[in-house]
C-alpha positions in Angstrom: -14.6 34.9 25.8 -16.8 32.1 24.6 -18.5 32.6 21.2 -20.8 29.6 21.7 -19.8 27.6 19.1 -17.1 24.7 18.1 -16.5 22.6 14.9 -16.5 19.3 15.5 -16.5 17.6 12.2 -14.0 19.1 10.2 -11.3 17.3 7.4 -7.9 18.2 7.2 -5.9 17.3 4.0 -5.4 14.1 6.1 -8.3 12.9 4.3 -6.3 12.2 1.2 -7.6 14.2 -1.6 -11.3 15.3 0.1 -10.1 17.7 2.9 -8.3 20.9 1.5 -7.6 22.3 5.0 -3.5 22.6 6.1 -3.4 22.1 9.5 -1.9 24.9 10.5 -4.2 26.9 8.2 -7.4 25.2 10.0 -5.8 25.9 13.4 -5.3 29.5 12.4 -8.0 30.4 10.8 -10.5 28.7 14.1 -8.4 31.4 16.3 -8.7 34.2 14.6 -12.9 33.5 14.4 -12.6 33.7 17.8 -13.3 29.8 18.8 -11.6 28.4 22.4 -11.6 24.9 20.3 -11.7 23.2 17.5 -11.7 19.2 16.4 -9.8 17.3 13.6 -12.0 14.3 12.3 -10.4 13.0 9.1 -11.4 10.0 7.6 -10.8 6.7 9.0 -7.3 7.9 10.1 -5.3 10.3 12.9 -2.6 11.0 10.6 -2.8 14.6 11.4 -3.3 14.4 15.2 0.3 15.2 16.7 0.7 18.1 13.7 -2.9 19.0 15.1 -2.4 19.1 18.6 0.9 21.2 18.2 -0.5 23.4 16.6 -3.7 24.1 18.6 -1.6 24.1 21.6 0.7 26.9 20.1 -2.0 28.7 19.0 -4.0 28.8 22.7 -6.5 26.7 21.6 -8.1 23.2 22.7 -7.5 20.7 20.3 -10.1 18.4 20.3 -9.1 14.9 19.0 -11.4 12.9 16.9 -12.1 10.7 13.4 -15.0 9.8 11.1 -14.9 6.1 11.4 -17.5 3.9 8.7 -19.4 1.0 9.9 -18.9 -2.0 8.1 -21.6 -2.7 5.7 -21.8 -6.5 6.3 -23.5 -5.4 9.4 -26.5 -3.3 10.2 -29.8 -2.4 12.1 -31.9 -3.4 9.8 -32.1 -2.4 6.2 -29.0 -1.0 4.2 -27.6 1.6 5.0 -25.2 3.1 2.8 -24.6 6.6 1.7 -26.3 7.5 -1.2 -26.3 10.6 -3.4 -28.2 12.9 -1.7 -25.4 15.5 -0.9 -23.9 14.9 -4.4 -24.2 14.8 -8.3 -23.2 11.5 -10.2 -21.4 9.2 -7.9 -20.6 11.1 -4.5 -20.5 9.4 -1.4 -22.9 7.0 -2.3 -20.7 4.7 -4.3 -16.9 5.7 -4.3 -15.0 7.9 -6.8 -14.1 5.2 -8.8 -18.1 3.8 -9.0 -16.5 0.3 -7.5 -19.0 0.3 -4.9 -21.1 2.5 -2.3 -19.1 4.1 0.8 -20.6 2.8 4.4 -22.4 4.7 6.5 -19.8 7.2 8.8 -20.1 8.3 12.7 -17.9 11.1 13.8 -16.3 10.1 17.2 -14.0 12.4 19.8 -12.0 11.1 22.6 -12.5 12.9 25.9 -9.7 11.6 27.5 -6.5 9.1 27.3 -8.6 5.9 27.0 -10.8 7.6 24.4 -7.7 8.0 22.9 -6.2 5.0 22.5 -9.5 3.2 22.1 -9.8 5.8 19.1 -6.5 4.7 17.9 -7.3 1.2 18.3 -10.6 1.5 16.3 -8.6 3.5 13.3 -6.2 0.9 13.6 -9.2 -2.3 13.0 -10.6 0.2 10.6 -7.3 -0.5 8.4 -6.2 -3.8 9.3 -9.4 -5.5 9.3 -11.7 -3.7 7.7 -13.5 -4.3 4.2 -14.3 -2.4 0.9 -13.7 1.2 -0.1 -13.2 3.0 3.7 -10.9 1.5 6.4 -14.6 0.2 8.4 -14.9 -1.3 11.8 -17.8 -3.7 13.4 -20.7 -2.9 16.0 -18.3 -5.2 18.1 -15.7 -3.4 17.7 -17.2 -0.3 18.3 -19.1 -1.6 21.4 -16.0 -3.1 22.9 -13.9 0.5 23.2 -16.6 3.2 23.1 -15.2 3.9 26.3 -14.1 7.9 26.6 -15.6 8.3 23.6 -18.4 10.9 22.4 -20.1 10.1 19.2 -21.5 12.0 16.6 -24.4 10.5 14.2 -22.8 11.8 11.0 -23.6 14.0 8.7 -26.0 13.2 5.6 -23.6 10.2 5.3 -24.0 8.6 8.5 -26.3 5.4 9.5 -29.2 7.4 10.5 -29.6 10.1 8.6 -29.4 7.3 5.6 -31.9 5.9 7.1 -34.4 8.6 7.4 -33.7 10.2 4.3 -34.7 6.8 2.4 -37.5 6.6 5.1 -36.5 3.7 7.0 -37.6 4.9 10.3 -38.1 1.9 12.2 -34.6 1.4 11.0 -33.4 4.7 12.1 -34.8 4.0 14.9 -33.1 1.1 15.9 -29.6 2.4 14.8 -30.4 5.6 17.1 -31.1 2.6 19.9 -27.9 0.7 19.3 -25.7 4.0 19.9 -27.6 4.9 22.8 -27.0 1.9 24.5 -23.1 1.8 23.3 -22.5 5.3 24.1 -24.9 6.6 26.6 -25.1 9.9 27.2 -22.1 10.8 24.9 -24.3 10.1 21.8 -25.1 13.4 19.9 -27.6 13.4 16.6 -25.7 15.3 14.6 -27.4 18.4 12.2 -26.0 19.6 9.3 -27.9 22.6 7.1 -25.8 22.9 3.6 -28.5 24.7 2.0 -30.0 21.8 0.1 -33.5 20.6 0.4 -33.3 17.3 1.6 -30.9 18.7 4.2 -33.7 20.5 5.9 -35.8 17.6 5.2 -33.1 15.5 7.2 -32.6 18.1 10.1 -36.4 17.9 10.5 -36.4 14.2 11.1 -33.1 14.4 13.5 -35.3 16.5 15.8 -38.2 14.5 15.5 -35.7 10.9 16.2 -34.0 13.0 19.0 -37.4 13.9 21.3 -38.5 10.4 20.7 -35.6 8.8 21.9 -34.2 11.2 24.0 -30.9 11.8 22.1 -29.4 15.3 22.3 -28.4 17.6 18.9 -25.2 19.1 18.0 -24.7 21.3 14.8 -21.9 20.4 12.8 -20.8 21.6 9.5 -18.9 18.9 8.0 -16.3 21.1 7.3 -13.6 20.2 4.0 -12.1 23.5 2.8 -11.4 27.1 4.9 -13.2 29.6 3.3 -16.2 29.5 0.9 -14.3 30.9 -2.1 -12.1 27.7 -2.2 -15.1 25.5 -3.2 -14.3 25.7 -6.6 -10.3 24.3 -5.5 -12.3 21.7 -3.4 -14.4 20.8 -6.8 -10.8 20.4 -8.9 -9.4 18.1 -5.4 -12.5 15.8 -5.8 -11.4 15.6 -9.2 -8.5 14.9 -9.2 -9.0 12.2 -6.5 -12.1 10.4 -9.1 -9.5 11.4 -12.5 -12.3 12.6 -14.0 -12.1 16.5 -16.1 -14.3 18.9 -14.5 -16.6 19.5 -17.4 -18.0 16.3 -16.5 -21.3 16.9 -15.5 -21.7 13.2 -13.8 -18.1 13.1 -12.2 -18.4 12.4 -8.4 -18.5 16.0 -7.2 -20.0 18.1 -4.0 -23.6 20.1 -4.8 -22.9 22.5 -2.1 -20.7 25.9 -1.5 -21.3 25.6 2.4 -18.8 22.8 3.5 -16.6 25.7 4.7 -15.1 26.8 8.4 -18.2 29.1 9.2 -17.9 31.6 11.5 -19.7 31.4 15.5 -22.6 33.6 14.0 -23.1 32.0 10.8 -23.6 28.6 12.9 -25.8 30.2 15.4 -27.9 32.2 12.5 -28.2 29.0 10.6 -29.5 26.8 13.5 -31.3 29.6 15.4 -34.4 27.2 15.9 -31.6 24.8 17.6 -30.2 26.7 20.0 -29.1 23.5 22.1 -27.1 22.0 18.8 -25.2 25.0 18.7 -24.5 25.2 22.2 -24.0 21.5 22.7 -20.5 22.1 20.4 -19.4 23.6 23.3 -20.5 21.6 25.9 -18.9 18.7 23.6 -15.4 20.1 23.7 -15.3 21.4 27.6 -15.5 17.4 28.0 -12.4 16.9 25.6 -9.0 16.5 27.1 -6.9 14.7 25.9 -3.1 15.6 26.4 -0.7 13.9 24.4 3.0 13.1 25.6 6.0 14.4 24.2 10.0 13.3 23.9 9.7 10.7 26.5 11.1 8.0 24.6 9.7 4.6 24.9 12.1 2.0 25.0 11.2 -1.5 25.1 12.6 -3.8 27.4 16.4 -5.0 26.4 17.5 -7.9 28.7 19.6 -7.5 31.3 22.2 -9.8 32.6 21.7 -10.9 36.1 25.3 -10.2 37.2 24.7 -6.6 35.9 22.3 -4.3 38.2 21.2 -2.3 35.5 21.4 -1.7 31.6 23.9 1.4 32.2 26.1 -0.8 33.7 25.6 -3.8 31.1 26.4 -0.9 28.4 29.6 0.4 30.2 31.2 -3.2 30.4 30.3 -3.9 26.9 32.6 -0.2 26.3 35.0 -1.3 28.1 35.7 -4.8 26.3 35.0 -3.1 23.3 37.9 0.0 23.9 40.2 -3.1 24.8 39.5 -4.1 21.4 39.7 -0.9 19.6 42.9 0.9 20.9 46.4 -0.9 21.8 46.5 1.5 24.6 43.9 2.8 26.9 45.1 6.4 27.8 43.5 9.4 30.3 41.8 11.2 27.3 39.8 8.2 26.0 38.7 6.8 29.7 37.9 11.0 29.9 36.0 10.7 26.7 34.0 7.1 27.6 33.5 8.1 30.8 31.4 11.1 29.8 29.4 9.5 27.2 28.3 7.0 29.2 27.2 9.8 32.2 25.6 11.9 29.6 23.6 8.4 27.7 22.6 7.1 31.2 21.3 10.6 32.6 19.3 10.9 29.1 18.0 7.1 29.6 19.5 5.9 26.3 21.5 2.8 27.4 18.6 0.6 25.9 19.1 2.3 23.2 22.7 1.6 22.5 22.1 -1.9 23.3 19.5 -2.4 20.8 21.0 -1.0 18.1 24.5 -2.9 18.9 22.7 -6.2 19.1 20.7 -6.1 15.6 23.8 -5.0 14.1 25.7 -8.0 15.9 23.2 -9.8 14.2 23.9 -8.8 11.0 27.3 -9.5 10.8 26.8 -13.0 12.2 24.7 -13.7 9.3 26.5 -12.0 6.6 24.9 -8.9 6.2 27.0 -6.1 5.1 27.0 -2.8 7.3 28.5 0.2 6.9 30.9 1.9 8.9 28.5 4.7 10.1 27.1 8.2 9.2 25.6 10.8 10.8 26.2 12.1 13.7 26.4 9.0 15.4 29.9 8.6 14.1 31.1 11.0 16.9 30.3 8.2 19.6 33.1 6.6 21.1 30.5 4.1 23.1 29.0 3.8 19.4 33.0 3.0 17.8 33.8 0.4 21.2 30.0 -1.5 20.7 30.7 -2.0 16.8 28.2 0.2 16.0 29.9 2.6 14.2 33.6 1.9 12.6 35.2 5.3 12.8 37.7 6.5 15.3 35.7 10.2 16.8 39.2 11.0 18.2 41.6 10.2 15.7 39.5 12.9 13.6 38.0 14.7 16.3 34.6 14.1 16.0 32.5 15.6 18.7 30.0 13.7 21.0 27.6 16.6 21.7 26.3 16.5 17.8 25.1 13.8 18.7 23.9 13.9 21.9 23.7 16.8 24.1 22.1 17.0 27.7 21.7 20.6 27.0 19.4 20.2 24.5 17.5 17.0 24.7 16.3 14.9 21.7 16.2 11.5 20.9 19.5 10.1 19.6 19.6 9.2 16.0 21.6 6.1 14.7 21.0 5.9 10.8 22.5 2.3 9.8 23.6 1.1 6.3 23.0 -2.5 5.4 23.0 -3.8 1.7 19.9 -3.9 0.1 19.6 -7.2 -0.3 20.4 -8.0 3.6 18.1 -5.2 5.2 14.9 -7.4 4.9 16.5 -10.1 6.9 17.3 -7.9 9.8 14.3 -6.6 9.9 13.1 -9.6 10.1 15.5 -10.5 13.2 13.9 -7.6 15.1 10.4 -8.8 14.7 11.1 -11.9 15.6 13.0 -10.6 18.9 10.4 -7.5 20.0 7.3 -9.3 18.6 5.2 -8.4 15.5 2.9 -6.6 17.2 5.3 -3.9 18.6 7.6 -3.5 15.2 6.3 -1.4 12.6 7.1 0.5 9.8 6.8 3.9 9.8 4.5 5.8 6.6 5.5 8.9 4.7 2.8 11.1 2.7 3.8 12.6 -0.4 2.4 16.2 -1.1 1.6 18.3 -3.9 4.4 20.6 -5.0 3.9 23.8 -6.9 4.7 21.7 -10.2 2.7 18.6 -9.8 -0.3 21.1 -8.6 -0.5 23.1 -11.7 -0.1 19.6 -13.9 -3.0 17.9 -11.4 -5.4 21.2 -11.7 -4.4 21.7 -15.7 -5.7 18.3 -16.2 -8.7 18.6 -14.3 -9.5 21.9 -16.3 -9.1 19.8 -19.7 -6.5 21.8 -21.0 -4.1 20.1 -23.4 -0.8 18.4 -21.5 1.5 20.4 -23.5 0.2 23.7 -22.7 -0.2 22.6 -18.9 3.9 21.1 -19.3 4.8 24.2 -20.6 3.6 26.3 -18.2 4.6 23.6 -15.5 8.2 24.5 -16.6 8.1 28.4 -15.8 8.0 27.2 -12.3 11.8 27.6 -10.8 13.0 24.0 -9.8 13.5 25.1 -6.7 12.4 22.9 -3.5 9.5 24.1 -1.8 9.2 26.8 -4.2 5.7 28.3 -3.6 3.1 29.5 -6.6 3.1 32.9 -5.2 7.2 33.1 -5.0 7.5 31.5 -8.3 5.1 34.4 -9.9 7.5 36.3 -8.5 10.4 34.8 -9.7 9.3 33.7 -13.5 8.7 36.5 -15.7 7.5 33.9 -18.1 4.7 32.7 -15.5 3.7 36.0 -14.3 3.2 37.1 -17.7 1.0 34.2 -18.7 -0.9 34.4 -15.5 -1.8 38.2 -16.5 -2.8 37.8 -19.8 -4.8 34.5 -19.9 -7.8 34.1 -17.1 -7.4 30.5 -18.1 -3.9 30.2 -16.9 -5.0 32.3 -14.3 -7.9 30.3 -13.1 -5.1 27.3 -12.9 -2.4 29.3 -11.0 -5.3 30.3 -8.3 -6.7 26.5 -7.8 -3.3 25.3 -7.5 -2.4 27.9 -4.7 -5.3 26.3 -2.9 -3.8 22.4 -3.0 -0.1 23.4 -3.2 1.2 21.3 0.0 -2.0 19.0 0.3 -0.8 15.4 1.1 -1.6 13.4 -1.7 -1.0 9.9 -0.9 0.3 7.7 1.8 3.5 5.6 1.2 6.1 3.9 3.3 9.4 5.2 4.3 12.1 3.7 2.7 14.3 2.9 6.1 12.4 3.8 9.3 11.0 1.4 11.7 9.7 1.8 15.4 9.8 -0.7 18.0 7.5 0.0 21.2 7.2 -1.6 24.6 4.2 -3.5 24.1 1.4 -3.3 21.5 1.9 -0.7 18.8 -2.3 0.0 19.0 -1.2 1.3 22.6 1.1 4.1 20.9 0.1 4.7 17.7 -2.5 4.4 15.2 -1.8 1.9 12.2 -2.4 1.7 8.5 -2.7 -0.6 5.6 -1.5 0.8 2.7 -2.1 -0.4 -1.0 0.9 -2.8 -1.2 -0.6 -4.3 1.7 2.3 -3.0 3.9 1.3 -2.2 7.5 2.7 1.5 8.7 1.9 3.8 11.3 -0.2 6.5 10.5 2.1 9.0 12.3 4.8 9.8 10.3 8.9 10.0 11.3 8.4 13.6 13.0 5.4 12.4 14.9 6.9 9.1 16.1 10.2 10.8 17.2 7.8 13.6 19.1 5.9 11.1 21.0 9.1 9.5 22.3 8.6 6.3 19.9 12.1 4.7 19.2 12.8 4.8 16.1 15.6 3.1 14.1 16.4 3.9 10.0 17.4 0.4 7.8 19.0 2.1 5.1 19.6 -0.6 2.3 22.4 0.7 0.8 23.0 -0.8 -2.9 26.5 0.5 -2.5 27.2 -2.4 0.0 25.8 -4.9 -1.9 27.7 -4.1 -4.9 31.0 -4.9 -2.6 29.3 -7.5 -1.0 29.1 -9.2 -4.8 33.0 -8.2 -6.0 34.1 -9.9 -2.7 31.9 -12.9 -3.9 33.9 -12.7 -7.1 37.0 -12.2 -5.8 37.0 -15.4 -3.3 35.5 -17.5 -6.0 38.7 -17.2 -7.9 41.1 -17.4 -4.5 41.4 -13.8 -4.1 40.4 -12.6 -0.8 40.4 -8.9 0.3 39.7 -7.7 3.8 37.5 -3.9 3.1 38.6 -2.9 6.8 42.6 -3.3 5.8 42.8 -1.1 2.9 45.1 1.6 2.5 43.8 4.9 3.1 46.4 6.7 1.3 47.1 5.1 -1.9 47.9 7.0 -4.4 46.0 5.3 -7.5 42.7 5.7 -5.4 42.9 10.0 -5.4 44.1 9.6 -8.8 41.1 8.2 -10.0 38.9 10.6 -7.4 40.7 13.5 -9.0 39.7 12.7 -12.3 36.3 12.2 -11.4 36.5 8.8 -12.3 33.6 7.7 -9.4 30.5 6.2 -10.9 29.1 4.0 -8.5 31.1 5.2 -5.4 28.3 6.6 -2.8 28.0 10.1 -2.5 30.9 11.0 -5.0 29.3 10.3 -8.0 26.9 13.6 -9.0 27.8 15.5 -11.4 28.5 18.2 -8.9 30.7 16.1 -6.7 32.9 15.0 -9.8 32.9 18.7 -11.2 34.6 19.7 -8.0 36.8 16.8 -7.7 38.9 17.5 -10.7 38.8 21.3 -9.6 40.1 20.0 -6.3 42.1 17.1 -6.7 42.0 15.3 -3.1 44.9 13.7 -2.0 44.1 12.2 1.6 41.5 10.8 3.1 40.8 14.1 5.5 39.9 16.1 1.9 37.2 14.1 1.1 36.0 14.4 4.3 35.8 17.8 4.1 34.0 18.0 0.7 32.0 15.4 1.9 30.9 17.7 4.6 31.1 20.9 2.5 28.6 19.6 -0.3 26.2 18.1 1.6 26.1 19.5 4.8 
């Protein structure tokens, strides 16, 4: 049953150090109040969305799809608008974190439906690529040109118009309230928000007035950043952290409210009880949001076709078959058995474009000098992937089995990680764009996170305390990965003690149980790429990070959901360290072909039995070499299996 009310404004940890919602937490948490919906609108980006919809959709709920976008501040309706410090102490939202300069005025918008959607993603996409200053902004034009499917909300104290009244610009106001009426019809909500402050009520009075003279309808937000009320204080340390300023400071850049919390139905309809309509425009708001996004339909874009071929499948199996000639001396019954079903299973899954791509930029590679490895993964259990040159291990000579791979009985997208020096990668990479187009290559973005170590050093800092106390006590966490506070209390004697004896230590411990996980900043992955169809804008969102290195915004698990194709450049130093000894070599008339070496010589396991294997590529740990001289391989097979064994 309905409870009458939806949040529509509402910031994962998606926006980087200012939301302290987990996904899964926000999605949770809106189900168990009760709510049919709920919206994700971080800022400036859709990082979150796929993680976001996923999640709603598991949990029963609508997941309403949406982003606060800023409007650049070159432009305007008259007078400046740009958000000052009426919600905050010292610098706020007015000017950024850093005090470089003010943040522009923010809108809240939410797709209804696919073109809302992708014009969403396109507008994220300008806000990054384009944009100027602090926020990723975007242009009235811009705006204008894909407000299609599209509802918009005014913002919060911190959008155009509210900036506007609150400074008492009202012929300004309204003007801006004009514009978005025009651009966005009768999908244009001002939007009310009531955090207890004075000049809030002040603003929500003037919204009402600007809505009757204009004719614009109200929704009730409440510009949500952390779950529950009693993690304001966490909130407080995140802001902190993002500004690096102690939180003693009394003029850091800081929040002046407890109320920017996932309210319940009631609280919402008690708090704007002289708005009924806001409230129940929330729901009206999400009823018209539908967006449904597609998954593991992967998106290949187009490979060409000879004309003597009627298709790509059979372009692929001729290119098997010349390669198996090449491969084996003799073609027997098992290995026509063994291509024969490969190729059925790749052409029933739609993959041959696939296999032709990845062939073809490894061609490439070798045609220019490039060094690339023989294959890893499960890839290497493709005989179509050993007759293309793909890979450069025989599956059957030690049984390697296809269905790791790929399976028909349990469909995912194939996965072909490929090892090229370091120095080389770039240059292939470079091939690809050429070949596919700029616009429909991309690198894909990572976000790393705040693990239980790294959240007790950020909050001890914050705090003031002194960095060897905070190190110390960083230290009684177990190194384990994705160790947890609460486990590690558990765990550590030496931390549970502390945290029971000192409410200092225990004021830490409970902040950084708040932010452990949080994303903390975007980077790029160090191999994966994506190549689409036709423009990347039409797929996924994009993002400019501070290198200046365009990215998605959807990470690897998001990409591979949505059926993007997705390749991994490893640059493997490894191959450019043989690449330089077989420099060496020829410069002084030696030459050595890497492919006819001896696989069983018995110098080689001497030195791999001593653990003499510094510098050789996944023997060199200290664990590996431990267990090498315990083991003492003497064929190629055993270091297959510890391989396999160690890191499995």
């Amino acid at each position: 049953m309905s409870r009458g009310f939806v949040h529509l404004h509402t910031h994962s940890h998606y926006s980087l150090l200012s939301g302290a919602c987990r996904i899964d937490d926000l999605v949770r948490s809106a189900k168990e109040l009760g709510m049919e919906s709920i919206a994700l609108t971080d800022q400036g980006n859709l990082f979150g969305v796929v993680e976001f919809y996923e999640a709603a959709q598991a949990a029963g709920i609508r997941p309403i799809v949406g982003c606060e976008l800023y409007l650049s501040p070159r432009e305007g309706t008259g007078g400046t608008a740009t958000a000052t410090t009426h919600h905050v102490h010292g610098n706020g939202h007015g000017p950024d974190p850093s005090g470089r300069e003010p943040v522009p005025p923010a809108l809240v918008l939410l797709a209804k439906d696919d073109v809302g959607y992708r014009n969403l993603m396109k507008l994220s996409s300008f806000g990054y690529l384009e944009g100027h200053g602090v926020k990723p902004t975007v242009t009235r034009d811009q705006l204008a040109e894909h407000a299609a499917g599209l509802i918009a909300l005014s913002g919060s104290w911190n959008g155009e118009i509210s900036q506007h009244l609150l400074a008492g610009r009202f012929d300004q106001a309204r003007t801006a309230g004009l514009w978005y009426r025009e651009v966005f019809g009768s999908d244009c909500y001002l939007e009310l928000v009531d955090h207890g402050l004075p000049e809030h009520r002040v603003l929500v009075a003037r919204l009402v007035d600007l809505g009757r003279e204009l004719d614009l309808p109200l929704v009730a937000t409440n510009h949500v950043h952390y779950l529950a009320e009693h993690h304001a204080d966490a909130h407080d340390a995140l802001l902190c952290i993002q500004s690096g300023a102690l939180q003693s400071d009394e003029s850091r850049f800081r929040f002046s409210t407890r109320e920017m919390y996932l309210k319940t139905p009631e609280q919402m309809q008690d708090l704007f009880r002289e708005f009924p309509e806001a409230v129940a425009n929330s729901e009206r708001i999400a009823e018209q949001c539908a967006v449904e996004l597609e998954f593991g339909n992967l998106k290949l874009p187009p490979f060409p076709c000879p004309p003597e071929f009627a298709s790509l499948d059979d372009y692929l199996a001729h290119l098997c078959r010349i390669g198996m000639k090449d491969r084996y001396r003799e073609i027997t019954p098992a290995l026509e058995e063994r291509l024969a079903f490969e190729l059925g299973t790749i052409r029933t899954m739609g993959y041959s474009g696939y296999f032709l791509i990845v062939m073809d930029f490894i061609r490439y590679a070798r045609s220019i000098g490039v060094p690339v490895g023989p294959g890893r993964g499960s890839a290497a259990g493709s005989l179509v992937s050993y007759c293309l040159g793909i890979t450069n291990i025989d599956p059957l000579k030690y049984q390697l089995l296809f269905e790791r791979f790929l399976n028909p009985e349990r469909v995912s997208m194939p996965d072909i990680d490929v090892d090229f020096s370091d120095r080389g990668r770039g240059r292939v990479i470079q091939y690809v764009v050429e070949k596919y187009g700029a616009e429909n290559v991309c690198q894909i973005i990572t976000f790393g996170t705040m693990a239980a170590r790294a959240a007790v050093r950020d909050v001890g800092r914050v705090m003031g305390m002194p960095y060897a106390e905070v190190d110390r006590l960083a230290k009684t966490v177990p190194a384990e990965i994705g160790i947890k506070l609460n486990k590690a209390l558990e765990q550590s004697p030496d931390l549970r003690s502390r945290y029971e004896a000192d409410p200092r230590v225990r004021e830490l411990i409970n902040t950084a149980q708040v932010l452990e996980g949080l994303s903390r900043h975007a980077s790029t992955h160090a191999a994966g790429v994506i190549i689409t169809p036709s423009a990347l804008t039409e797929y996924v969102p994009l993002y400019r990070s501070h290198e200046d290195e365009v990215t998605t915004q959807f990470d690897m698990n998001a990409c591979d959901k949505i059926g993007l194709l997705k390749m991994d450049f490893l640059g493997l130093r490894t191959l450019t360290v043989l690449e330089d000894c077989l420099l060496y070599l020829h410069q002084r008339g030696v030459e050595v072909d890497l492919e006819a070496l001896p696989l069983d010589d018995p110098a080689t396991y001497a030195l791999f039995s001593n653990g003499e294997t510094v510098g050789i590529f996944q023997f060199e740990s200290s664990g590996m070499t431990e267990y090498l001289r315990k083991l003492k391989p003497n064929a190629i097979e055993d270091l297959i299996a510890m391989n396999a064994l160690y890191r499995p």
